[in-house]
N, CA, C and O atoms as a GROMACS GRO file, in nm:
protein
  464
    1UNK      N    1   8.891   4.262   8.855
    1UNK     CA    2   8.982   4.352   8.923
    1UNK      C    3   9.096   4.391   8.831
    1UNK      O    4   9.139   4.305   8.753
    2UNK      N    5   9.142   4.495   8.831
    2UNK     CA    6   9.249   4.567   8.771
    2UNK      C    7   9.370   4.538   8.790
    2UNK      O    8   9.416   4.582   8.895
    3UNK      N    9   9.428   4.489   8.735
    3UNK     CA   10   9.580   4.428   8.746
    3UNK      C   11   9.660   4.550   8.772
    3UNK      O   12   9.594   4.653   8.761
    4UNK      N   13   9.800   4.568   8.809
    4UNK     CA   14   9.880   4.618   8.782
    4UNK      C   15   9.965   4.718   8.662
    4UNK      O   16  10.041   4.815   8.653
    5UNK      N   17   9.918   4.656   8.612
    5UNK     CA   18   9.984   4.700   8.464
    5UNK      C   19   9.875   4.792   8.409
    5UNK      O   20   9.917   4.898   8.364
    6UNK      N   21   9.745   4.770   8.404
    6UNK     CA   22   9.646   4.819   8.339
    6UNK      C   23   9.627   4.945   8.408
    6UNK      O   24   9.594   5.049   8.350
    7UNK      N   25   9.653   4.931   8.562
    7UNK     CA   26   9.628   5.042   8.622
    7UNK      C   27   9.711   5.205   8.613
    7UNK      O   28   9.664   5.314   8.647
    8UNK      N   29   9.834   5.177   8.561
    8UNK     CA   30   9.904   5.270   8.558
    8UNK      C   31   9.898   5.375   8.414
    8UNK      O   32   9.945   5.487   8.393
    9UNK      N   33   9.826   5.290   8.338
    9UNK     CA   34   9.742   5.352   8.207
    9UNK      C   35   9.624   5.430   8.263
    9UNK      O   36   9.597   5.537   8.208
   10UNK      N   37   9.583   5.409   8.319
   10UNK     CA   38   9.453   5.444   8.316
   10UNK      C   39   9.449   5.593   8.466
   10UNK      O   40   9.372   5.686   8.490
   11UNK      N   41   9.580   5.538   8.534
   11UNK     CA   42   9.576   5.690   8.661
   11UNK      C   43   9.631   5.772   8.548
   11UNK      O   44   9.571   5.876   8.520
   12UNK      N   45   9.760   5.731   8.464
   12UNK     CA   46   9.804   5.833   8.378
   12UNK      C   47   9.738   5.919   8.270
   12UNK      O   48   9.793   6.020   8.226
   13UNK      N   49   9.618   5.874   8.229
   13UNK     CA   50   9.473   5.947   8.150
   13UNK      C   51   9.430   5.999   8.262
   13UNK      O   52   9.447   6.120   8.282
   14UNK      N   53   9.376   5.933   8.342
   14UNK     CA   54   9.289   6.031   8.452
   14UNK      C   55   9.366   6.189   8.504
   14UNK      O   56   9.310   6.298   8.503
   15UNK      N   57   9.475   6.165   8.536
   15UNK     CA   58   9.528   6.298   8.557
   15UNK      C   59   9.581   6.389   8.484
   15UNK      O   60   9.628   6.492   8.531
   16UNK      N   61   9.580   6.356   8.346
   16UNK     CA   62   9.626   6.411   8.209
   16UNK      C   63   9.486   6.483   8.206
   16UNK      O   64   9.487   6.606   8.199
   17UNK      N   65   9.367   6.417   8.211
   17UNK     CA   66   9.248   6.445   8.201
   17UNK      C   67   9.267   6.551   8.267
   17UNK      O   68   9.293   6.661   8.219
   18UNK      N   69   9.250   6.514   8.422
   18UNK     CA   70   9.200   6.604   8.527
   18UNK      C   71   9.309   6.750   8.509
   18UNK      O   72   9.267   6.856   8.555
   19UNK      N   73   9.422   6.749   8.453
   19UNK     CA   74   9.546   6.860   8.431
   19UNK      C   75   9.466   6.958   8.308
   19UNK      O   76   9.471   7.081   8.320
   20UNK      N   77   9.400   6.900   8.200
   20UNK     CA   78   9.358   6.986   8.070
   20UNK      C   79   9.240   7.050   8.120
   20UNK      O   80   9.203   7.164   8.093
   21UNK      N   81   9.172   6.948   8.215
   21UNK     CA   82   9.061   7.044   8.272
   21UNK      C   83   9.074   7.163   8.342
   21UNK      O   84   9.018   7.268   8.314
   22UNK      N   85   9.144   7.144   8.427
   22UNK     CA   86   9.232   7.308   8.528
   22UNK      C   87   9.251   7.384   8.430
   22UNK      O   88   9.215   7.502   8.430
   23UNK      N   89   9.322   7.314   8.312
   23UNK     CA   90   9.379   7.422   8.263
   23UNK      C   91   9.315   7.541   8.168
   23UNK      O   92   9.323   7.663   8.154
   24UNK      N   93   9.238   7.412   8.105
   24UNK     CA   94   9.098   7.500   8.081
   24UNK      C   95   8.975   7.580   8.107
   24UNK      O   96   8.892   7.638   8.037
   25UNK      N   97   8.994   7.562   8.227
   25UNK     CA   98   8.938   7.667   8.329
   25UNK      C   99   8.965   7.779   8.390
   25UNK      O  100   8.898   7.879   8.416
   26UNK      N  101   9.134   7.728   8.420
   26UNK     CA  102   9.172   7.869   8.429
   26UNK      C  103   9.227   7.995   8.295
   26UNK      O  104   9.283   8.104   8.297
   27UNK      N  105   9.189   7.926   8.218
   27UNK     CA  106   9.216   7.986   8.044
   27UNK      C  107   9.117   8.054   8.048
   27UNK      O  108   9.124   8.174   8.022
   28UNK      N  109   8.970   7.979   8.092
   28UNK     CA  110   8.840   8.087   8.096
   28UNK      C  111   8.824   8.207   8.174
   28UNK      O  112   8.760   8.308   8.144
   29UNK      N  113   8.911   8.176   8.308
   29UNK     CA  114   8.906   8.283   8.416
   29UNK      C  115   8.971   8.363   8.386
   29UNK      O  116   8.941   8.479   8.412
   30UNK      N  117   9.061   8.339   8.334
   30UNK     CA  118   9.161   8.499   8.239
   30UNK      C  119   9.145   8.534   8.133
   30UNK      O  120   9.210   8.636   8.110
   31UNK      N  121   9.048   8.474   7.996
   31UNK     CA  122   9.005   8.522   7.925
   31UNK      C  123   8.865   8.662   7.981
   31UNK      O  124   8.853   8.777   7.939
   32UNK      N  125   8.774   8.583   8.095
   32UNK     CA  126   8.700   8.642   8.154
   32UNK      C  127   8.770   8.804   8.228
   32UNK      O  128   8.735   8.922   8.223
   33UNK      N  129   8.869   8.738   8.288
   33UNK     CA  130   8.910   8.913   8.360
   33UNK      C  131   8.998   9.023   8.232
   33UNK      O  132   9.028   9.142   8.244
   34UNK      N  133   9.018   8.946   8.136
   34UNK     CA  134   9.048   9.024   8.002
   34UNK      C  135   8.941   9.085   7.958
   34UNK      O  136   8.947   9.207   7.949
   35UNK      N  137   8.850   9.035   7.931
   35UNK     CA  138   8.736   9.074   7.879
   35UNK      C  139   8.660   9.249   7.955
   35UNK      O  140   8.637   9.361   7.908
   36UNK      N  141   8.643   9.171   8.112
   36UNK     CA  142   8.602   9.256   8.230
   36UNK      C  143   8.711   9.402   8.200
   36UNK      O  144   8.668   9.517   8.213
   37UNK      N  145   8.824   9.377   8.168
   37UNK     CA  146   8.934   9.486   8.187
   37UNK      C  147   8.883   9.556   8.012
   37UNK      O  148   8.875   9.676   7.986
   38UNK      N  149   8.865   9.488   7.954
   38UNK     CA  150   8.845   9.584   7.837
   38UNK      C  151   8.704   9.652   7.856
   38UNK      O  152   8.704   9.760   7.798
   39UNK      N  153   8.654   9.641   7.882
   39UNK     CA  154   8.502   9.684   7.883
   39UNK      C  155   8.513   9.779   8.020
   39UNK      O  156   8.425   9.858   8.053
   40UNK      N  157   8.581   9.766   8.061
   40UNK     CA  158   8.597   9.920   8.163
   40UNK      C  159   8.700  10.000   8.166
   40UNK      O  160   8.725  10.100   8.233
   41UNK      N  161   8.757   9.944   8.084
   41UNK     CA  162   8.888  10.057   8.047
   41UNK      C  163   8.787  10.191   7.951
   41UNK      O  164   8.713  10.185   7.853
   42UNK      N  165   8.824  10.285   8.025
   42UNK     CA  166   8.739  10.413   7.957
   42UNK      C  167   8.799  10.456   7.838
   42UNK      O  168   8.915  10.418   7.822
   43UNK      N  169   8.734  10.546   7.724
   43UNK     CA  170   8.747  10.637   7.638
   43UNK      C  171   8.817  10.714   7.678
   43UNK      O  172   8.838  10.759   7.791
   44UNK      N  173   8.888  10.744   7.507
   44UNK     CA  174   8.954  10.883   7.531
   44UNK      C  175   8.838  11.036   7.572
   44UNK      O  176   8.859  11.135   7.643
   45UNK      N  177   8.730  10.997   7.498
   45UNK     CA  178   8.662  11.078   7.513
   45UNK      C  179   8.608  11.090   7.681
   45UNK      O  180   8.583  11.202   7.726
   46UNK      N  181   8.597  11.016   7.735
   46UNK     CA  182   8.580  10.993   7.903
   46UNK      C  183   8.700  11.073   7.985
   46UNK      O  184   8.712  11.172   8.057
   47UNK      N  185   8.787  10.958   7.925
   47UNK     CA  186   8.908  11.048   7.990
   47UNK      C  187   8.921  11.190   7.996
   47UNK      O  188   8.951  11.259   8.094
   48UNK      N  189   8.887  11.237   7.846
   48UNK     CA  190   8.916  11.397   7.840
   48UNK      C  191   8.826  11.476   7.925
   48UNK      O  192   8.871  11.582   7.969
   49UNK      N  193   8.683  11.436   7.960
   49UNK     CA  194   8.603  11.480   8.030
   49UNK      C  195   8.647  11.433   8.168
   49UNK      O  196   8.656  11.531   8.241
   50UNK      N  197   8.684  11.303   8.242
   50UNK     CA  198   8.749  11.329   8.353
   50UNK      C  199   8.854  11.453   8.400
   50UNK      O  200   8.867  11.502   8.512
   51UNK      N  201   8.926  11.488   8.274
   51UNK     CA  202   9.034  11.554   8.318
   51UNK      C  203   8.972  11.689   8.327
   51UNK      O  204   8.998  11.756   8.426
   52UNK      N  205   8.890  11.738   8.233
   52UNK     CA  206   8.850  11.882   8.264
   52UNK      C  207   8.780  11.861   8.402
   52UNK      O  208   8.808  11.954   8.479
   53UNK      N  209   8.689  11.759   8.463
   53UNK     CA  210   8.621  11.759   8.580
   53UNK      C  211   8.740  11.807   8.691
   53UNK      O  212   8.705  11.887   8.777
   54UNK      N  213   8.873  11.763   8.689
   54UNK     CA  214   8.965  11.704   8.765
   54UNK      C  215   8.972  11.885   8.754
   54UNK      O  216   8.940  11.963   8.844
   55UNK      N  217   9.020  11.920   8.625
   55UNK     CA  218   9.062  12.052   8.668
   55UNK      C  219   8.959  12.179   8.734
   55UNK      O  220   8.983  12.263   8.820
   56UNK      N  221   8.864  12.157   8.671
   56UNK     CA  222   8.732  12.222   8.727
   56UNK      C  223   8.754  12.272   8.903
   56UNK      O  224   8.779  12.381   8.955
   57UNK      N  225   8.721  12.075   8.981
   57UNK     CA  226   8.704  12.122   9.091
   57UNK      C  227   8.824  12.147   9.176
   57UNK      O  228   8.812  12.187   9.291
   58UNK      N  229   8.966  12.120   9.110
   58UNK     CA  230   9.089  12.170   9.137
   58UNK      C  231   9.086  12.342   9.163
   58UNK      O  232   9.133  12.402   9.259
   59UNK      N  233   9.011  12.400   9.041
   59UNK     CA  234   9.022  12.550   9.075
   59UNK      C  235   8.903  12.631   9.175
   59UNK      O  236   8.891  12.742   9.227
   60UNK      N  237   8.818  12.493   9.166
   60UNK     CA  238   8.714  12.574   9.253
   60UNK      C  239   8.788  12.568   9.436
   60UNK      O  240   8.789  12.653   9.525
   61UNK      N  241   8.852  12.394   9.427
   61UNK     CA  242   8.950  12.448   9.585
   61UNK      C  243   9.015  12.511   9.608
   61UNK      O  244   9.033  12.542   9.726
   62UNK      N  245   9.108  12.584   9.478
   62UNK     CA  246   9.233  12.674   9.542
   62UNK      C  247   9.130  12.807   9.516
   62UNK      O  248   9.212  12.900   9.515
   63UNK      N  249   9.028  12.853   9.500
   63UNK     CA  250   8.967  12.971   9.485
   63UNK      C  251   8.886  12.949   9.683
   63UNK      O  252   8.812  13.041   9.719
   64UNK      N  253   8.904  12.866   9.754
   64UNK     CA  254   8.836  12.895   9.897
   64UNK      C  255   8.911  12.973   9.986
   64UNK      O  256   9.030  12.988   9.960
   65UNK      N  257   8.868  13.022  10.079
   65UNK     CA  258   8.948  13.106  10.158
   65UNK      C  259   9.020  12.974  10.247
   65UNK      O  260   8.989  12.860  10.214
   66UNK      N  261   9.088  12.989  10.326
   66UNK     CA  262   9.122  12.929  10.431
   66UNK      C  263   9.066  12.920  10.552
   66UNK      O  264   9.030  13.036  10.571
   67UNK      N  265   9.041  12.872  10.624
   67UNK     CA  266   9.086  12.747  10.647
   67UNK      C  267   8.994  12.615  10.545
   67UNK      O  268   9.029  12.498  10.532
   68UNK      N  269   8.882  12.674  10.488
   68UNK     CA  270   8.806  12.608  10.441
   68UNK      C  271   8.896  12.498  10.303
   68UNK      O  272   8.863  12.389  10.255
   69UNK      N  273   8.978  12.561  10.283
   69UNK     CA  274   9.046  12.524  10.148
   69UNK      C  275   9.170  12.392  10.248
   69UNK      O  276   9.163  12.272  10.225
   70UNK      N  277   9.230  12.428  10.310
   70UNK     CA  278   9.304  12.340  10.406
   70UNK      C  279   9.218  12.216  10.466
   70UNK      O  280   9.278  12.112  10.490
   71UNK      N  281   9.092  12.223  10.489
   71UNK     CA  282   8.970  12.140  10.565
   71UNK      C  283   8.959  12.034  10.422
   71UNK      O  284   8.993  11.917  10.407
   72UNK      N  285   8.896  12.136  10.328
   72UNK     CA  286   8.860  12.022  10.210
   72UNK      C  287   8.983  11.951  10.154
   72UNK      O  288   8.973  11.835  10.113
   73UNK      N  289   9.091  12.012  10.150
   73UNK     CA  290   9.238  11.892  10.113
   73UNK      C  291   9.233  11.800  10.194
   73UNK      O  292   9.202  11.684  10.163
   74UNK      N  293   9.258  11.832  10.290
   74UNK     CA  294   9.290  11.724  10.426
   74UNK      C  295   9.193  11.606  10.424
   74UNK      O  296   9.230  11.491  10.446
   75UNK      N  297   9.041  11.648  10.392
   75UNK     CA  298   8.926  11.542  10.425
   75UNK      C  299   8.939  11.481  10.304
   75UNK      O  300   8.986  11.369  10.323
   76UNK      N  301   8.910  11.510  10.148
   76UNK     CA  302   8.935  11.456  10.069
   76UNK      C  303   9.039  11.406   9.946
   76UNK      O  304   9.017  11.332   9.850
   77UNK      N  305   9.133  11.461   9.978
   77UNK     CA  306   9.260  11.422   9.918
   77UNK      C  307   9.366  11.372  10.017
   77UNK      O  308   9.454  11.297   9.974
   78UNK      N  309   9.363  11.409  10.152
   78UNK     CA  310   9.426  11.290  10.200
   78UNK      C  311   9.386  11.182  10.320
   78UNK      O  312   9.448  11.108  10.397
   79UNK      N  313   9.230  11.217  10.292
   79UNK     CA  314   9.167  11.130  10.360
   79UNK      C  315   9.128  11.098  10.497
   79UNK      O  316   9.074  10.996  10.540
   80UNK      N  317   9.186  11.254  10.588
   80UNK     CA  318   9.196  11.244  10.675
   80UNK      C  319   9.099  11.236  10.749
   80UNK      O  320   9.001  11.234  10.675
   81UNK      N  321   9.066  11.230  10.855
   81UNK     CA  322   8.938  11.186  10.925
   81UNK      C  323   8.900  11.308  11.060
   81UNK      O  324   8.982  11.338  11.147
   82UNK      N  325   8.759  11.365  11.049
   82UNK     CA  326   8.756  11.494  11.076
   82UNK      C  327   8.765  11.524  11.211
   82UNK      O  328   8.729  11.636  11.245
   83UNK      N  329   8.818  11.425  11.320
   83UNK     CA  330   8.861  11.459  11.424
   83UNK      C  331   8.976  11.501  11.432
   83UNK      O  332   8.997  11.593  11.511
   84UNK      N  333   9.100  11.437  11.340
   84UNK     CA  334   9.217  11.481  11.317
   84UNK      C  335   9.236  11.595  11.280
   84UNK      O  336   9.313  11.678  11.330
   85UNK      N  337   9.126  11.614  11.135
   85UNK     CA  338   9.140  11.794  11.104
   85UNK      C  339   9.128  11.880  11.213
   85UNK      O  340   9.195  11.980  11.237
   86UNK      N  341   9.047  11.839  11.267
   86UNK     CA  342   8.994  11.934  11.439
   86UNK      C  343   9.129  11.958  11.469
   86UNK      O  344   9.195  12.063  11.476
   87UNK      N  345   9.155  11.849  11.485
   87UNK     CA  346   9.280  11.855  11.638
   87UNK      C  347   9.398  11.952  11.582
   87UNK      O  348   9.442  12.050  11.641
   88UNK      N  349   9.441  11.901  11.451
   88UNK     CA  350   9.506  11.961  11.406
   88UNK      C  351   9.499  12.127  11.354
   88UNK      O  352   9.604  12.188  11.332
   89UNK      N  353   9.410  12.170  11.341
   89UNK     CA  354   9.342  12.308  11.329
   89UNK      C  355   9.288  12.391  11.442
   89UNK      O  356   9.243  12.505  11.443
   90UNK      N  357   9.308  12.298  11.540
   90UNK     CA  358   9.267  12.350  11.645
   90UNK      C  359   9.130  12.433  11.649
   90UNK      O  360   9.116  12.555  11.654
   91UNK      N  361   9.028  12.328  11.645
   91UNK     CA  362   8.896  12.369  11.582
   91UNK      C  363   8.806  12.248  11.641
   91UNK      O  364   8.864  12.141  11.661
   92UNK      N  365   8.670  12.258  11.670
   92UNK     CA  366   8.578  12.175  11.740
   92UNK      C  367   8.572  12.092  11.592
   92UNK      O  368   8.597  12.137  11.481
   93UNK      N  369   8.536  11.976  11.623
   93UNK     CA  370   8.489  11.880  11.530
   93UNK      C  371   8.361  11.903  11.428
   93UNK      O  372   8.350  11.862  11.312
   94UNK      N  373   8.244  12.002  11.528
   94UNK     CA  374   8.122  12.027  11.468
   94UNK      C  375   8.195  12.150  11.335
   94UNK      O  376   8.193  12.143  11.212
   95UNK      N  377   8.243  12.238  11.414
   95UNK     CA  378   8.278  12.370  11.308
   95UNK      C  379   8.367  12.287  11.152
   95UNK      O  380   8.348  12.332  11.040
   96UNK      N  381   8.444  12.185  11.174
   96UNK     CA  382   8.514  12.103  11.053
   96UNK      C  383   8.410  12.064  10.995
   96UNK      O  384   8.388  12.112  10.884
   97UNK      N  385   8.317  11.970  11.048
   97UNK     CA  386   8.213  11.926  10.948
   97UNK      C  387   8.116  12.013  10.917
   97UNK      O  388   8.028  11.964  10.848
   98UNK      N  389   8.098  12.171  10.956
   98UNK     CA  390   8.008  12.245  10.938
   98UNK      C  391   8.080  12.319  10.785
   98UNK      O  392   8.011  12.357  10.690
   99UNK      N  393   8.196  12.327  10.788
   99UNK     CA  394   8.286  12.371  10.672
   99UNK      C  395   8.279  12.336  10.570
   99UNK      O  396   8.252  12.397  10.466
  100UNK      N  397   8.317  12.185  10.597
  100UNK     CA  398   8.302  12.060  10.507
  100UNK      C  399   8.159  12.065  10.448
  100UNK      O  400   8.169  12.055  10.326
  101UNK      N  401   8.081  12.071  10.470
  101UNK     CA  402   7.942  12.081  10.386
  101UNK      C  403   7.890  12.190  10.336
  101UNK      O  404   7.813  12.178  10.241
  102UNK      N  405   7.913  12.294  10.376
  102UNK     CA  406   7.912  12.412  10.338
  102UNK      C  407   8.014  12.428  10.204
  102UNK      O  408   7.950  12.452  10.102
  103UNK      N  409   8.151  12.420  10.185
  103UNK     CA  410   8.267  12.374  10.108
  103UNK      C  411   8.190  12.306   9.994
  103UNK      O  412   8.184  12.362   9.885
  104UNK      N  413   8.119  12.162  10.020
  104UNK     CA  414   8.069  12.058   9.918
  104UNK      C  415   7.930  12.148   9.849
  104UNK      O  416   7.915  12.168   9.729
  105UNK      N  417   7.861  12.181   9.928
  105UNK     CA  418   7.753  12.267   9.880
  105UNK      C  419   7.778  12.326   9.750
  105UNK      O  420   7.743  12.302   9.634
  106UNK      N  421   7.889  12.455   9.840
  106UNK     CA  422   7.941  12.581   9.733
  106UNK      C  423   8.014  12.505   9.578
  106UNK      O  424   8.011  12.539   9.460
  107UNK      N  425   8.064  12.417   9.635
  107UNK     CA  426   8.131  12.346   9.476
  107UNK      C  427   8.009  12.274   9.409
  107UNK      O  428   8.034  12.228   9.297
  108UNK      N  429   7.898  12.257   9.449
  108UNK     CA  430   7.781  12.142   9.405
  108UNK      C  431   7.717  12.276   9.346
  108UNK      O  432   7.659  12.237   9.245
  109UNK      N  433   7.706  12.360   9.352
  109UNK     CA  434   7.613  12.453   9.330
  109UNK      C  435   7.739  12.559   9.214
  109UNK      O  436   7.677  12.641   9.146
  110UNK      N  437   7.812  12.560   9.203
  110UNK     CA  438   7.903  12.560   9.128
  110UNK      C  439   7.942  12.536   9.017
  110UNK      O  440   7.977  12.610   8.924
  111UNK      N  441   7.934  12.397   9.033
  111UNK     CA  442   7.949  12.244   8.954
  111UNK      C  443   7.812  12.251   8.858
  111UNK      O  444   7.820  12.251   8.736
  112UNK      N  445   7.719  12.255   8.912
  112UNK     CA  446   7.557  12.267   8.879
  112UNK      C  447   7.569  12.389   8.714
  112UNK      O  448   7.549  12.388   8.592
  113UNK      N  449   7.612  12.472   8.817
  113UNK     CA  450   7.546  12.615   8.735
  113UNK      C  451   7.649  12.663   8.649
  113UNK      O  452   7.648  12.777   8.602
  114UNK      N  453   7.763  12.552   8.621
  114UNK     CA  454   7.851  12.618   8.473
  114UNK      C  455   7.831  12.476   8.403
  114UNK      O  456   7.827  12.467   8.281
  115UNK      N  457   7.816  12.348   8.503
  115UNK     CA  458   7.763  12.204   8.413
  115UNK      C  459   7.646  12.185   8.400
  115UNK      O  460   7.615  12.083   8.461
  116UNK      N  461   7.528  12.249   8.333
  116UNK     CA  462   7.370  12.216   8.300
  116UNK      C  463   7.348  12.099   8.258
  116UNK      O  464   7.234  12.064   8.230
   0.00000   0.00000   0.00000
């Protein structure tokens, strides 16, 4: 049996132990989400092609007539949800989502035929 004396050596390794281990683990888990963050951090060259995309379908929305151009902000830039557009437009729910796809179409077909 373990005396007294001997014992207080030996909790004081064990948790010195058990402290380098955490710590070394969590050294891995943030080397790991370093890693993860570099490898999806995009190119400049990405970027530059995001941004022309960005401007692209920017001009293809302000080129819609209205209300169609008001419908597609609302649903996808601020997310609104197409009963609200209704209500707020004072418009059946079917005719918003009939817009709305018609809208996505015309920009897909758009999008298509100046991006081959």
């Amino acid at each position: 049996m373990l005396r007294g004396d001997s014992l207080k050596p030996y909790l004081a390794i064990a948790a010195r132990n058990h402290t380098m281990n955490l710590l070394r683990k969590r050294q891995q888990v943030i080397e790991s989400e370093l890693e993860d963050d570099a490898v999806s951090c995009p190119s400049a060259e990405a970027l530059a092609i995001l941004r022309q995309e960005k401007e692209a379908i920017s001009g293809m929305v302000q080129d819609m007539r209205e209300p169609d151009r008001e419908i597609f902000i609302r649903r996808y830039f601020y997310l609104e949800k197409v009963r609200d557009i209704a209500r707020r437009l004072n418009m059946q729910e079917k005719a918003v989502t009939a817009r709305i796809r018609r809208a996505k179409d015309k920009l897909r077909i758009h999008y298509e035929t100046e991006n081959p």
